[in-house]
C-alpha positions as CSV (number, residue, x, y, z in Angstrom):
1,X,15.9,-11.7,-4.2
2,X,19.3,-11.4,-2.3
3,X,19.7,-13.7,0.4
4,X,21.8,-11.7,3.3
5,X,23.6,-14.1,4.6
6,X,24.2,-15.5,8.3
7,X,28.1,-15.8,9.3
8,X,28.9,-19.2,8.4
9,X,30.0,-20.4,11.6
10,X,27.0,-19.5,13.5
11,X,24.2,-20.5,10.5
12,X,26.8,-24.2,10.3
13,X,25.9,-24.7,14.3
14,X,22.4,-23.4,14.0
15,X,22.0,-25.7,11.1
16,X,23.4,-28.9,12.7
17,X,21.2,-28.0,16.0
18,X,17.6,-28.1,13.5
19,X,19.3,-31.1,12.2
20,X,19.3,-32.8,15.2
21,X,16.1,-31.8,17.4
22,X,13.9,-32.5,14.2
23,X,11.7,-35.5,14.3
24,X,13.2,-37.9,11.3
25,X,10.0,-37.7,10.2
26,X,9.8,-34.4,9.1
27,X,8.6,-33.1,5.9
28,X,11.1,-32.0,3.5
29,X,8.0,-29.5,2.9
30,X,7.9,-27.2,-0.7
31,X,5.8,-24.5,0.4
32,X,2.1,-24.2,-0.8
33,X,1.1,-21.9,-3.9
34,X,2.1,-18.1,-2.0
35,X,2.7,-19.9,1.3
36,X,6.3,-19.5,1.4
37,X,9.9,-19.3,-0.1
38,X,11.1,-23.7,-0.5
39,X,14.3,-23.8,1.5
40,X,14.5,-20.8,3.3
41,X,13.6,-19.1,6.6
42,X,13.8,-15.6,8.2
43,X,15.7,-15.5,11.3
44,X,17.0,-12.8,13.8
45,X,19.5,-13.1,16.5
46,X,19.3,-12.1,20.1
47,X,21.1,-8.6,19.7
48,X,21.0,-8.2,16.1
49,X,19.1,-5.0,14.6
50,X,17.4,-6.8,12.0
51,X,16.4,-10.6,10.7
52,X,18.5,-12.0,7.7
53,X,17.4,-14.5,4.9
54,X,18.7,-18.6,5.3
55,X,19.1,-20.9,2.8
56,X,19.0,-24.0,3.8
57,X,20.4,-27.3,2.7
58,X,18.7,-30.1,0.9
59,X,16.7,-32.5,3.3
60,X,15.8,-29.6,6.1
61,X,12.2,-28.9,5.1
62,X,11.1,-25.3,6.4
63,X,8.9,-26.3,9.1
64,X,11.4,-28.6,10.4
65,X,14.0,-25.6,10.6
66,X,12.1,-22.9,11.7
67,X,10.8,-25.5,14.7
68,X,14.2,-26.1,15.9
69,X,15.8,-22.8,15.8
70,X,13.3,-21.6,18.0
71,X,14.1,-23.7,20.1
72,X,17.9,-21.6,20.4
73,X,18.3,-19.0,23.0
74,X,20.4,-17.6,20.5
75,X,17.4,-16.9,18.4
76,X,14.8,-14.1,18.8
77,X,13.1,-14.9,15.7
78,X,12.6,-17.7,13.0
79,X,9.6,-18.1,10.2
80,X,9.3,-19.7,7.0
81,X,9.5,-16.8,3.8
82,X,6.3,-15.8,3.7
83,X,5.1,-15.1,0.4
84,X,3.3,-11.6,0.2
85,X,0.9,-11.0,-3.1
86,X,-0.6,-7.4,-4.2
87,X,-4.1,-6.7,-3.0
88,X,-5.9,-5.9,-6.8
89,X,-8.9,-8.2,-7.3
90,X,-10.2,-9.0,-11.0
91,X,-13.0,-6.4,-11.9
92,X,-15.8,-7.1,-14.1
93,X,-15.6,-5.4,-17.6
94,X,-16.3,-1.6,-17.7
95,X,-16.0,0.7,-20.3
96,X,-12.9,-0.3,-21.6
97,X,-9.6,1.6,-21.9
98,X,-9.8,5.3,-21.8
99,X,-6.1,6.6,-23.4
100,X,-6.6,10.2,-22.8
101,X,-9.8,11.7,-21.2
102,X,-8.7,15.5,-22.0
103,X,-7.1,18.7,-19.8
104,X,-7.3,18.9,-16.3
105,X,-8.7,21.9,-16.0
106,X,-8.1,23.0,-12.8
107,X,-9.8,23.3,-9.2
108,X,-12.8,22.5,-8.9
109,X,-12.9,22.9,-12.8
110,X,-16.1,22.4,-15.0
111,X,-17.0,18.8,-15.8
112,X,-14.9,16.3,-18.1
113,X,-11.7,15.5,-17.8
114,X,-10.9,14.0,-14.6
115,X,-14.5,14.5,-13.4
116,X,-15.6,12.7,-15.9
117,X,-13.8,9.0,-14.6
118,X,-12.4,10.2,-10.8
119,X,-15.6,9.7,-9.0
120,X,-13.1,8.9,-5.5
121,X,-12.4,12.2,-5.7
122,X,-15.9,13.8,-6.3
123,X,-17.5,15.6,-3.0
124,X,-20.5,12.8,-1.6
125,X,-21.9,16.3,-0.9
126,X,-23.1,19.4,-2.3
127,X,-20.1,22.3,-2.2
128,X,-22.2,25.1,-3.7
129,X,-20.8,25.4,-7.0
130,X,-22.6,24.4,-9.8
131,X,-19.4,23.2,-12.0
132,X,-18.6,19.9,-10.0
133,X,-20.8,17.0,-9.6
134,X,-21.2,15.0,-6.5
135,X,-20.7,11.1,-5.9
136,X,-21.6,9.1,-2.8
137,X,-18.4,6.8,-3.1
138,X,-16.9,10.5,-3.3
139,X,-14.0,11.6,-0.2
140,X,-14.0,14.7,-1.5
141,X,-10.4,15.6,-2.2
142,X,-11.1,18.7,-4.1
143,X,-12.3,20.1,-0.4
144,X,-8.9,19.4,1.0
145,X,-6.8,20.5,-2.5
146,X,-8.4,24.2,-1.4
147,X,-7.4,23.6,2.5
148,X,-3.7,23.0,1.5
149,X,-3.4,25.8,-0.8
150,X,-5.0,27.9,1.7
151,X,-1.9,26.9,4.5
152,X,0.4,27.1,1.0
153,X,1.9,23.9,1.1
154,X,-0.8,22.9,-2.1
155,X,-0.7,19.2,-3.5
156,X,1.3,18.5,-0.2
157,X,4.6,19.8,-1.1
158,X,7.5,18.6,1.4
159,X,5.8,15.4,2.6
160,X,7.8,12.2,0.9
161,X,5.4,8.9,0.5
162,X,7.3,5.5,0.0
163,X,5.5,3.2,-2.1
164,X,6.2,-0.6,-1.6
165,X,5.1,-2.3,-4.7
166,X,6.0,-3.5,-7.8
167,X,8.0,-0.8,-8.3
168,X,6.8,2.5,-10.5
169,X,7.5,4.0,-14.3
170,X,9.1,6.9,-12.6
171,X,11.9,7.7,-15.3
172,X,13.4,7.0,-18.4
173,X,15.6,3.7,-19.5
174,X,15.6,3.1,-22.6
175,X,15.3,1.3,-24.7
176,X,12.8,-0.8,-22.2
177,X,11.4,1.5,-19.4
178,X,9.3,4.4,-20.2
179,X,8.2,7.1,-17.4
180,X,4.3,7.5,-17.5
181,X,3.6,10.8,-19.1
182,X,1.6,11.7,-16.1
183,X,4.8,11.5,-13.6
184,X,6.9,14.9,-13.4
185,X,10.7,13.7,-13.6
186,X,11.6,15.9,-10.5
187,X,8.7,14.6,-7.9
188,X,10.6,11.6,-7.1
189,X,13.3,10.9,-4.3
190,X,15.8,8.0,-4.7
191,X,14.2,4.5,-4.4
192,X,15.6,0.8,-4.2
193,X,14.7,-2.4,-6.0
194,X,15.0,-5.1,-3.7
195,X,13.6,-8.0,-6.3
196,X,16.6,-7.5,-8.5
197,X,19.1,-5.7,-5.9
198,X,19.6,-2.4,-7.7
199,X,18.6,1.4,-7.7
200,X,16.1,1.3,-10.6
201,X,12.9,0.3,-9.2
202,X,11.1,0.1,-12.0
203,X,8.0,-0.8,-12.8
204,X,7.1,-4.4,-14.4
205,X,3.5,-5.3,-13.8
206,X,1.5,-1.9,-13.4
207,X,0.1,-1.8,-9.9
208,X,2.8,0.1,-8.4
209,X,2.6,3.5,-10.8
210,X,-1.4,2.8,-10.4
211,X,-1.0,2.9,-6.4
212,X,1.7,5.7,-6.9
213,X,-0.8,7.9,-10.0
214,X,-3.6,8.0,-7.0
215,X,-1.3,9.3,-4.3
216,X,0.2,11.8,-6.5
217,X,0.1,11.5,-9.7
218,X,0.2,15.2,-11.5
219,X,-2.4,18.0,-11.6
220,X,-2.9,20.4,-14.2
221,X,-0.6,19.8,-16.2
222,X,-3.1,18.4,-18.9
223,X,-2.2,15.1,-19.1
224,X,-4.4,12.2,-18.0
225,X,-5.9,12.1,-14.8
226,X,-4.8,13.8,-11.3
227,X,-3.8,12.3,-7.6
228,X,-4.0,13.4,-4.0
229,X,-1.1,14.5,-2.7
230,X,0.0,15.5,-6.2
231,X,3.0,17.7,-5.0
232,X,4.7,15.1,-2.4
233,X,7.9,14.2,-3.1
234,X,7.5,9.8,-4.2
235,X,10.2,6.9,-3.1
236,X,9.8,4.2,-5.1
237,X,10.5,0.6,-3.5
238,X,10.1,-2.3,-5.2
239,X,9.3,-5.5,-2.7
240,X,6.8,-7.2,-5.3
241,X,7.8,-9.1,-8.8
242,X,6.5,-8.5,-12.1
243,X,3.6,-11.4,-10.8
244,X,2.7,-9.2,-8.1
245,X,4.5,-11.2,-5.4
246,X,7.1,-10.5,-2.6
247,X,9.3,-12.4,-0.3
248,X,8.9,-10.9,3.9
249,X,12.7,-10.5,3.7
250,X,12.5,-7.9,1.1
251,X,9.4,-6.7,2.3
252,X,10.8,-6.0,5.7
253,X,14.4,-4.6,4.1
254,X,12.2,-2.1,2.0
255,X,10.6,-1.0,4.9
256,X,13.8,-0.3,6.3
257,X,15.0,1.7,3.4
258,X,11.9,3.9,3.6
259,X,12.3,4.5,7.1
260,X,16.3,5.4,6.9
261,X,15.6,7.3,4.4
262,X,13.2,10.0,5.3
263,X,9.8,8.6,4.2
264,X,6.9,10.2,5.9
265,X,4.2,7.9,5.2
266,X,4.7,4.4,3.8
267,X,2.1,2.7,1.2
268,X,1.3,-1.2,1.4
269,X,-0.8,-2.4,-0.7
270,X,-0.1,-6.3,-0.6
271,X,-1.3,-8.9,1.7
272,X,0.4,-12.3,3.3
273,X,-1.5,-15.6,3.9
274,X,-4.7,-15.1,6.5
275,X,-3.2,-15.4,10.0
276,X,0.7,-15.4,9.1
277,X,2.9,-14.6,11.8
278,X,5.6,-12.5,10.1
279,X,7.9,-11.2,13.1
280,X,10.7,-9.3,10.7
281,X,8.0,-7.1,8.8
282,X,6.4,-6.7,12.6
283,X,9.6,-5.8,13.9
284,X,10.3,-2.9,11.3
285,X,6.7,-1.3,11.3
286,X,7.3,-0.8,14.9
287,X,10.5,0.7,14.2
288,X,8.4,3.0,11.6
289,X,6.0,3.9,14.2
290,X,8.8,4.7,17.0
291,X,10.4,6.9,14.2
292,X,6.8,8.6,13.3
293,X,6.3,7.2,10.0
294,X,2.9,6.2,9.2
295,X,1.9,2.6,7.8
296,X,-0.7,2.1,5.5
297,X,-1.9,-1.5,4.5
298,X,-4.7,-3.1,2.4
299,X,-7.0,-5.5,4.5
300,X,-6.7,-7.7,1.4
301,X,-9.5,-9.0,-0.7
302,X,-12.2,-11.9,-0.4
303,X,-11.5,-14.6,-2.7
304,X,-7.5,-14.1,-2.4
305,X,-7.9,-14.2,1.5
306,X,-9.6,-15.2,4.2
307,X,-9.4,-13.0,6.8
308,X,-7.7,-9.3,7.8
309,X,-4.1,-9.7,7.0
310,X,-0.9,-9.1,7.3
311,X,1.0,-6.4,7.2
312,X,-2.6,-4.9,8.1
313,X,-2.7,-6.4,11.3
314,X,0.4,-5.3,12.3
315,X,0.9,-3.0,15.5
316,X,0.4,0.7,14.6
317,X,-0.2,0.2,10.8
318,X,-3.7,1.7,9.4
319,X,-5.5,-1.3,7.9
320,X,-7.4,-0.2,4.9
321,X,-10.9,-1.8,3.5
322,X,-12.5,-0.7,0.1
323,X,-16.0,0.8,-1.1
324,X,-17.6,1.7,-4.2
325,X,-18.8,4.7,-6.1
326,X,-22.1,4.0,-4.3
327,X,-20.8,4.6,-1.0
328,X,-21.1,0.7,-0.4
329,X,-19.0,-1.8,0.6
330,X,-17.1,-3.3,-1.9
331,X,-18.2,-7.3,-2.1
332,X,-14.3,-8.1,-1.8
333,X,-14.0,-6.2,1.3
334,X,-16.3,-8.3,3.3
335,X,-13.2,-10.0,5.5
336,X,-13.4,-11.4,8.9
337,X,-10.9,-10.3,11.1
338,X,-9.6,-7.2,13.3
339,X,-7.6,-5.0,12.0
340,X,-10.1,-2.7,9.6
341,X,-9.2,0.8,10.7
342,X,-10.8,2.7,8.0
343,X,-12.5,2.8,4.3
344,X,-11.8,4.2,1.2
345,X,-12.5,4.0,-2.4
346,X,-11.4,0.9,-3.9
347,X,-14.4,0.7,-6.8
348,X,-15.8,-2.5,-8.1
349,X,-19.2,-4.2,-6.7
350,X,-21.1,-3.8,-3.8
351,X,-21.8,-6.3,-1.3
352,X,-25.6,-7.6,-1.7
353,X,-27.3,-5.3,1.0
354,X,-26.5,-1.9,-0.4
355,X,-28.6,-0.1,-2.6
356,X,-26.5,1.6,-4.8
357,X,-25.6,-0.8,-7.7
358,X,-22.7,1.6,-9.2
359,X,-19.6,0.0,-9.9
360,X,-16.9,2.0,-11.8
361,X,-12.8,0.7,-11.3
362,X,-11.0,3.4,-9.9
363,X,-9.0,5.1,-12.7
364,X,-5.5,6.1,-12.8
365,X,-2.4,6.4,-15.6
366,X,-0.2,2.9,-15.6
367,X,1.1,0.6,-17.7
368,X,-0.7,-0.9,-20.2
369,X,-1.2,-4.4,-19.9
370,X,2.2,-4.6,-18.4
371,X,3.7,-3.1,-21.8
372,X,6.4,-0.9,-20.1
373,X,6.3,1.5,-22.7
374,X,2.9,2.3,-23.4
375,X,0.4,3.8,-20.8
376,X,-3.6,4.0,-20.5
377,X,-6.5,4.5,-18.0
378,X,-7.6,0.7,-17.6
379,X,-11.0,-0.1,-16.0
380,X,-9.4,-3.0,-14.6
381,X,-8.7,-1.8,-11.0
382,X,-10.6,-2.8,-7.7
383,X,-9.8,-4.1,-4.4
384,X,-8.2,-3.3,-1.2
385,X,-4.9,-2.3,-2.9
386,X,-6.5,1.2,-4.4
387,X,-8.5,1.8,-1.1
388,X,-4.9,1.8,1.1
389,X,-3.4,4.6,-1.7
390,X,-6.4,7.0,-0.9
391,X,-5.7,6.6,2.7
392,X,-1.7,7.6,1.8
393,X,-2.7,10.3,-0.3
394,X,-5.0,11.7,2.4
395,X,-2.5,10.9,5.3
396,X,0.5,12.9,3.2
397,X,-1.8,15.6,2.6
398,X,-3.2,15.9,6.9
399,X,0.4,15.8,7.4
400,X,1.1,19.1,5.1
401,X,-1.9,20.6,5.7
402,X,-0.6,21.9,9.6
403,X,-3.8,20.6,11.3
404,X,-1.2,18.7,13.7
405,X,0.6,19.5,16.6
406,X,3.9,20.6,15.5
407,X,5.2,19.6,19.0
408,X,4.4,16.8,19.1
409,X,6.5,13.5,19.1
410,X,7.3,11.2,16.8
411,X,5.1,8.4,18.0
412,X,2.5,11.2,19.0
413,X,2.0,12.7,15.7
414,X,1.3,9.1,14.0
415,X,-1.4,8.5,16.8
416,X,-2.9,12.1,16.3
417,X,-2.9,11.5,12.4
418,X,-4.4,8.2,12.8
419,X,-7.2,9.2,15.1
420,X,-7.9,12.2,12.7
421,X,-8.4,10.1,10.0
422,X,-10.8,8.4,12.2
423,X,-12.8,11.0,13.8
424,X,-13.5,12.9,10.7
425,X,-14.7,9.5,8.7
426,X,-18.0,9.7,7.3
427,X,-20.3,6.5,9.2
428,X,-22.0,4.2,6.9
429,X,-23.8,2.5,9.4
430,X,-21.9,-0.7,9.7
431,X,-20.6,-2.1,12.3
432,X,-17.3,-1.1,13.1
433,X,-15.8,-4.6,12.2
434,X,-16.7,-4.0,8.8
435,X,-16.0,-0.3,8.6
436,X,-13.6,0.7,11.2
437,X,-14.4,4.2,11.6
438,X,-15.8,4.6,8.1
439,X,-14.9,6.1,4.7
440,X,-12.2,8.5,4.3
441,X,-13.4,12.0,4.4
442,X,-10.2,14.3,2.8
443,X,-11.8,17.6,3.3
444,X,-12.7,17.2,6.5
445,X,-9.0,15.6,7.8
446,X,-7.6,19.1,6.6
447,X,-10.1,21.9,7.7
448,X,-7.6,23.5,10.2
449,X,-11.8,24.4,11.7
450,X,-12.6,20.4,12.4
């Protein structure tokens, strides 16, 4: 992480002022396991654009800082580091690793292949052909393949999604990084790595090139499985470690970078602590939403947190919760809390009420066991995290399909998105704290007749 720093005379006064006003019996305060960075806080001054990183110096606990700066009228900001992890919760054992499940075989294509594993995908209702199967957890995305290539802009050509993750196998470095075979070379735009301060965000742990295979990882081209918007131009940005964690600063400075630089709709499939306040990462999604990029954000996942949060509770950012191939609820998405927008596929178990007992991962190409040179299909992905990449991949594709007001501005077209994706949600009968609007319906978002 790079620490941007205050000028010196201005952090030295600031400093000597938390110094000062803090009790003398303030903790010293080392943050709590994913609470916060030790010995640093966020903070934005009055008339500054953005909020900048602060170390601070031994004996001036976190708390104790962030209490007295506020205090300054010179301050419109100050918060403790937050600590943000990735929103994948541990499934169960499946069937195991699948290296290579055969062709794609095209649209709607007979079964096997893709069929065989992507239930997400899978209509929840009949289409009339006999060659594809049908899956309640399904959000049809076959439906909306054929509306894009009807309007010729198929696989959502033009439309650039940012990923914020651990960063994604996108291209060759040898002798270490390999891209995933099911990546095309020229389908991504130029990212950032803002763990290690560089232009390779590449890909240490394996979430990121699993959120970034289901938002557009390649079709037909014969090689492992296929994703949504599989024609959208990808930015890579790393915010998250190879542990899966990542600092607000870096958070809110790739959020930034995806704005600036032409992102259309921004994936975040992470979580902070239940109730954080996290003003810099508030600050920028707003600055998204004014510019008329949308946000998308995992609730997060019960067991890891407590409650809807952050950077899904944030103004104007689609807050994503996850459901199973049974059309259920997944038991990880049961979280109290506003901010639940909308559902999508996220795989694992159901919660205890439903019916349906199936419980498949959802599949994608990554990294294989966090080998950066060798790629499978684990069965090892559930949560909240692949739920908010099916909302991307839908919310990239809406925005190439031309069902939108091409007058409309910036600001306008995220709230006419964002209320399509809720009007054409398929009701599970829940109540809406626990559903939002309901689970993702692709087809339906893009039929230019809805």
């Amino acid at each position: 992480m790079m620490i941007r720093r205050l000028p010196i005379a201005a952090a030295s006064v600031l400093l000597a002022g938390a110094i000062a006003a803090a009790p003398a019996t303030a903790t010293t305060g080392l943050s709590a396991a994913r609470e916060f960075v030790p010995q640093q806080v966020v903070l934005r001054f009055e008339g500054q654009p953005s909020g900048r990183a602060l170390e601070l110096p031994a004996g001036i606990g976190v708390q104790r800082a962030v209490a007295a700066l506020r205090r300054s009228p010179r301050i419109a900001y100050a918060a403790p580091n937050y600590i943000a992890t990735a929103s994948k919760t541990p499934a169960l054992p499946a069937s195991g690793i699948a290296d290579d499940p055969g062709p794609i075989s095209g649209i709607p294509g007979p079964p096997g292949g893709w069929v065989s594993l992507q239930w997400n995908f899978l209509p929840w209702e009949g289409t009339g052909t006999a060659l594809l199967p049908v899956s309640p957890g399904g959000i049809d995305a076959v439906g909306a393949w054929q509306h894009l290539i009807a309007a010729k802009r198929g696989g959502a050509r033009r439309i650039t999604v940012a990923v914020l993750d651990t960063g994604v196998a996108y291209r060759n470095e040898l002798p270490r990084f390999f891209r995933s075979p099911d990546f095309g070379s020229g389908q991504f735009v130029s990212g950032y790595d803002f763990v290690d301060g560089d232009d390779l965000p590449l890909d240490e742990n394996g979430h990121g090139t699993h959120i970034a295979g289901t938002i557009a990882e390649k079709t037909n081209n014969g090689i492992g499985l296929v994703g949504l918007a599989y024609r959208a131009n990808m930015m890579p940005v790393r915010v998250l470690d190879r542990h899966g964690s990542g600092q607000a600063d870096d958070i809110a400075r790739g959020i930034h970078f995806a704005v600036a630089h032409g992102a259309d709709v921004i994936n975040m499939s992470f979580n902070f602590g239940c109730g954080k306040n996290v003003p810099g990462i508030d600050q920028e999604l707003r600055r998204a939403y004014h510019e008329g990029v949308v946000t998308v954000a995992s609730i997060g996942n019960l067991g890891s947190e407590s409650c809807v949060s952050p950077p899904a509770t944030a103004p104007r950012t689609i807050g994503v919760g996850g459901t199973t191939e049974g059309g259920c609820l997944g038991g990880y998405s049961q979280l109290p809390g506003k901010g639940i927008d909308i559902l999508a596929p996220g795989g694992g178990f159901p919660v205890p009420d439903c019916a349906s007992v199936s419980n498949r991962s959802i599949y994608q190409v990554t990294l294989k066991r966090g080998n950066t040179r060798r790629f499978a299909e684990p069965s090892s992905y559930v949560g909240t995290s692949m739920a908010a990449a099916h909302v991307s991949g839908v919310a990239a594709m809406v925005l190439a399909s031309g069902v939108l007001n091409p007058q409309a501005l910036p600001r306008e077209r995220v709230n006419e998105l964002t209320q399509r994706l809720r009007t054409t949600a398929r009701d599970l009968g829940l109540p809406s704290a626990r559903q939002g609007a309901g689970l993702i319906d692709a087809a339906k978002a893009t039929d230019p007749s809805t």
